[in-house]
C-alpha positions, -999 to +999 in steps of 0.1 A: +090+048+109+054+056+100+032+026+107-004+038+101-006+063+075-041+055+061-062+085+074-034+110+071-033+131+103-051+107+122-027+082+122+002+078+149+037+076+133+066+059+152+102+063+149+125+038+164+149+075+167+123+092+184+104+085+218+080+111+218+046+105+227+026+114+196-009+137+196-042+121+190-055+136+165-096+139+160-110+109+165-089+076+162-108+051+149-095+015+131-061+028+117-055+007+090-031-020+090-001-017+063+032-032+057+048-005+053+081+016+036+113-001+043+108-022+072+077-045+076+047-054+084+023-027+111-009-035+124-028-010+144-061-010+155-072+021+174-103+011+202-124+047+211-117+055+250-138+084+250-155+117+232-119+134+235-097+104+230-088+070+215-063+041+227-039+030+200-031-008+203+002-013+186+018-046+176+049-063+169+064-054+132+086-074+114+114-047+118+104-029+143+083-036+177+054-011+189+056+006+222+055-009+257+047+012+287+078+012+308+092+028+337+120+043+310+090+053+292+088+086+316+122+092+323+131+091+287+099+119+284+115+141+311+154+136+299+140+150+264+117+181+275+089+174+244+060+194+251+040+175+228+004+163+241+005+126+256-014+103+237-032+072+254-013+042+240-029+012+247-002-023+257-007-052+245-018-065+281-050-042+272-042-013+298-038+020+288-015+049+296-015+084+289+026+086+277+046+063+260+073+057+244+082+033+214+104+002+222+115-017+195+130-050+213+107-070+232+072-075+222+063-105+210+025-102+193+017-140+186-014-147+161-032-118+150-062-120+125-077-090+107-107-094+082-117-070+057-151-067+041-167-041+014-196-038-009-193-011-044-216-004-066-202+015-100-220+032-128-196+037-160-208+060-189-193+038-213-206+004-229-169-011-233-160+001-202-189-017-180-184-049-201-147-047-189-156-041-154-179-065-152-208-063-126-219-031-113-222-045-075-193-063-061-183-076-027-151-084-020-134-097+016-095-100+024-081-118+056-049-108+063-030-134+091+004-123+107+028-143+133+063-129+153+080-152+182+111-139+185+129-128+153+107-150+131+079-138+115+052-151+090+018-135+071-006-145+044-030-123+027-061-136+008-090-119-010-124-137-019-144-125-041-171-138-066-148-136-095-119-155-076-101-168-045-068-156-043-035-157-022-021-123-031+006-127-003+019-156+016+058-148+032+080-155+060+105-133+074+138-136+099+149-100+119+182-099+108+190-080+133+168-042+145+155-025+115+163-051+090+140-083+079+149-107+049+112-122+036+112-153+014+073-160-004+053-143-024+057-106-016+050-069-026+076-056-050+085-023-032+089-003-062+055+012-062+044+038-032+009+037-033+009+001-029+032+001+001+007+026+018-029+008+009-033-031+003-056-055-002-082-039+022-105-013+007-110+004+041-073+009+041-073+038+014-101+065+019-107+066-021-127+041-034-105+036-067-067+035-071-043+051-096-048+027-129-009+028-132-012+014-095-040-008-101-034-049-090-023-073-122-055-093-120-070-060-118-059-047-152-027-034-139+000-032-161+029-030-135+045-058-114+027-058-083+037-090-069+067-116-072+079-146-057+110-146-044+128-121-014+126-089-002+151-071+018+137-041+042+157-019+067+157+013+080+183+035+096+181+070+118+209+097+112+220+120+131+203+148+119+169+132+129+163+117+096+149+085+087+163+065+057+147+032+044+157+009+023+141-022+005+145-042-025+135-075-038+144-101-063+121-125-076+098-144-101+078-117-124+042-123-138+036-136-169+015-113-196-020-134-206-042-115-230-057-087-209-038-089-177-010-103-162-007-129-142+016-135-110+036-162-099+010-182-082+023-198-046-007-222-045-007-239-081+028-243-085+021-247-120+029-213-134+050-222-163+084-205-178+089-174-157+116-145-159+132-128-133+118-091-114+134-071-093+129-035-076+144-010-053+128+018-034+148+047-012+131+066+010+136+097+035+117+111+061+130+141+072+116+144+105+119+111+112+088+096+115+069+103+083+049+134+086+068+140+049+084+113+030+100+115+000+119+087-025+129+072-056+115+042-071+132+022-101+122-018-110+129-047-142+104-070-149+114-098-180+077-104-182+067-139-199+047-136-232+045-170-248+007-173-237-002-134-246-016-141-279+007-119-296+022-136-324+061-148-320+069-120-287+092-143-259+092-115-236+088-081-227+114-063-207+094-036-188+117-014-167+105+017-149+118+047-125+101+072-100+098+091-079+073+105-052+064+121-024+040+124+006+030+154+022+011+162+054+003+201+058-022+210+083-055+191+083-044+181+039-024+152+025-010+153-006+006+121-025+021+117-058+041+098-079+059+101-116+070+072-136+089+066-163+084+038-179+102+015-206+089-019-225+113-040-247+098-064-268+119-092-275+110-114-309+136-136-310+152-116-340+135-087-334+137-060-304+112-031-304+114-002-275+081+019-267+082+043-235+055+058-214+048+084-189+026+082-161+016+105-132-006+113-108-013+139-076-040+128-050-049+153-019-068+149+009-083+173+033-101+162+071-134+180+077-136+172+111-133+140+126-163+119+110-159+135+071-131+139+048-129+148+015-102+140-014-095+145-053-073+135-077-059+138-112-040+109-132-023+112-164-004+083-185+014+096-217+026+073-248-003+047-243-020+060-281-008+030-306+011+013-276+017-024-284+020-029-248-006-011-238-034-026-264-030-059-242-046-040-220-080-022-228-096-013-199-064+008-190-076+042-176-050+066-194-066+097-178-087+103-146-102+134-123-121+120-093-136+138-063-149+123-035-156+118-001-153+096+033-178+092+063-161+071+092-191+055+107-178+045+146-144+030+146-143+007+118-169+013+089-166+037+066-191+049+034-179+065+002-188+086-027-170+089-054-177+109-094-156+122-121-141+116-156-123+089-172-107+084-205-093+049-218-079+049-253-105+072-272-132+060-251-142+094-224-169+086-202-183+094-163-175+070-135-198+073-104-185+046-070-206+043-041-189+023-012-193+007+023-162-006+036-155-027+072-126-039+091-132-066+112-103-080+142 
């Protein structure tokens, strides 16, 4: 399983199938924690050792368990022959080692705290589009608090901003047995890539802006993001060196308010009449440990409309299917996703059917180890005279972005961003500067 893929090639993947040391590649500075694919939660934090190398310090997921430095740890090496470079791994006693292998079973990482911090600063060509964004300078901070003993595991993310205080996740989770956790809370639907990759963080992606059809509900999104209820991750190896995931989950969907929707919220407990979600994502890694990853993505959300403003709609059934991939070649990534996407609106007597199209292709490319540099194009078809999208005007139906990444030591990063936007009719230039932090 990959645990870290937030700076592409700089980040150490880990395959409960594979016991290979992995290479450090350029410098490895904070890799970014994620929950990831099909089984749990991975937090990894990389501390520089010297000029020429980085420790990794790798802790407990909630499927999987990251390496220990063990006496098997070399004799697995030798029974295998890799000639791949040792990478300094660092345990969670704090000492390093220059091999190791990954052993999912016994480490048990207690409280771990990370905090997140960033400061933007956007200038929109458009006068409708920067009273929709609101202020052109925004801060924004996430802490993100995980637990394991044993099989039981817990986390709770929250972002603070001046606009609002929100739990966006708050779960508990029992190892079913290895590879497999059942979480119970408010969770991350799993039908959406992008989403599995970068959260709540804005260090954790290296662009400063997100796909619109990706974007957060309270955000403008116009996708389930989050529900209330369970999700089901596991992963298996096969015997060709494959890795499969799994994970699906079944739950309470947002509600659609005039603008946005709005999820189930875990700390009001007053959210209303609510309709069920649920969402199932496949993936396969071919070599096992993510390097490429490829999958399908399909989800039904019976999303609430009583309070929408839209005279006599109940409901709208939105259901969608993907697909996407996740390429590493060289010193490039390259991630994309296609959705298909279907909304039902149910008027009691009436039922009307609108579909969309949405897409987008996002590559990467590492200058050395400090820069990097990234574009991206982004497409949504069908929105023109959509009743489901007109709840939604600040909708970005068509983007082209280039930008770039300075990693300042081992945890900051600044970020530039330009390019073109279109939302309904309205074209205009978007310009992002960014300072980002992680903080643990």
């Amino acid at each position: 399983m990959k645990f870290c893929p937030h700076t592409g090639r700089d980040a150490p993947s880990l395959s409960n199938q594979d016991p290979r040391p992995l290479p450090a590649r350029g410098r490895v500075g904070f890799l970014r924690h994620t929950l990831h694919g099909a089984v749990g939660l991975a937090l990894c934090l990389a501390l520089p050792a010297s000029a020429k190398a980085a420790a990794t310090l790798a802790m407990e997921t909630p499927a999987m368990v990251a390496a220990q430095v063990t006496a098997q740890a070399a004799a697995t090496e030798a029974e295998h022959h890799h000639d791949t470079a040792p990478s300094s791994i660092v345990t969670n006693d704090g000492a390093p080692a220059e091999e190791a292998t990954h052993n999912h079973s016994h480490v048990d990482p207690g409280l771990n705290l990370f905090g997140f911090l960033s400061a933007k600063y956007s200038h929109l060509g458009s006068v409708s589009a920067r009273e929709i964004d609101g202020k052109a300078g925004k801060v924004e901070g996430a802490v993100l608090v995980t637990y394991g003993h044993g099989p039981f595991r817990a986390l709770s993310e929250a972002v603070i901003s001046a606009e609002e205080i929100e739990v966006e996740r708050l779960q508990f989770g029992l190892e079913l047995q290895p590879g497999t956790v059942i979480w119970a809370g408010r969770v991350h639907q799993p039908s959406s890539y992008w989403n599995t990759e970068f959260h709540h963080g804005q260090y954790l992606q290296n662009s400063i802006t997100r796909p619109a059809i990706e974007a957060w509900e309270d955000d403008g999104g116009v996708l389930t993001q989050h529900v209330a209820g369970v999700l089901l991750e596991t992963e298996r190896g096969l015997a060709n060196g494959t890795t499969l995931r799994v994970a699906t989950s079944v739950g309470y969907a947002p509600a659609i308010e005039p603008a946005n929707l709005e999820p189930f919220d875990v700390v009001r407990w007053h959210n209303g009449a609510r309709h069920p979600a649920f969402a199932l994502r496949i993936d396969v890694l071919p070599d096992g440990i993510g390097e490429q990853a490829f999958g399908i993505m399909s989800g039904f959300s019976g999303l609430q409309a009583r309070d929408s403003g839209i005279d006599s709609l109940d409901h709208v059934d939105q259901t969608t299917i993907g697909v996407y991939g996740d390429v590493h070649v060289g010193e490039s990534r390259w991630l994309g996703s296609l959705y298909r996407i279907r909304n039902r609106f149910d008027y009691g007597q009436q039922l009307i059917a609108e579909h969309a199209t949405s897409w987008f292709i996002h590559g990467e490319y590492r200058l050395n180890e400090d820069w990097m540099g990234y574009v991206r194009h982004e497409s949504t078809l069908g929105t023109e005279g959509s009743r489901y999208f007109a709840n939604f005007p600040g909708f970005i139906n068509e983007r082209n972005v280039v930008g770039a990444r300075f990693e300042s030591g081992s945890n900051h990063a600044l970020s530039i961003e330009a390019g073109g936007a279109k939302s309904g009719n309205d074209r205009f230039v978007e310009l992002r500067l960014q300072w980002s932090a992680v903080f643990h």
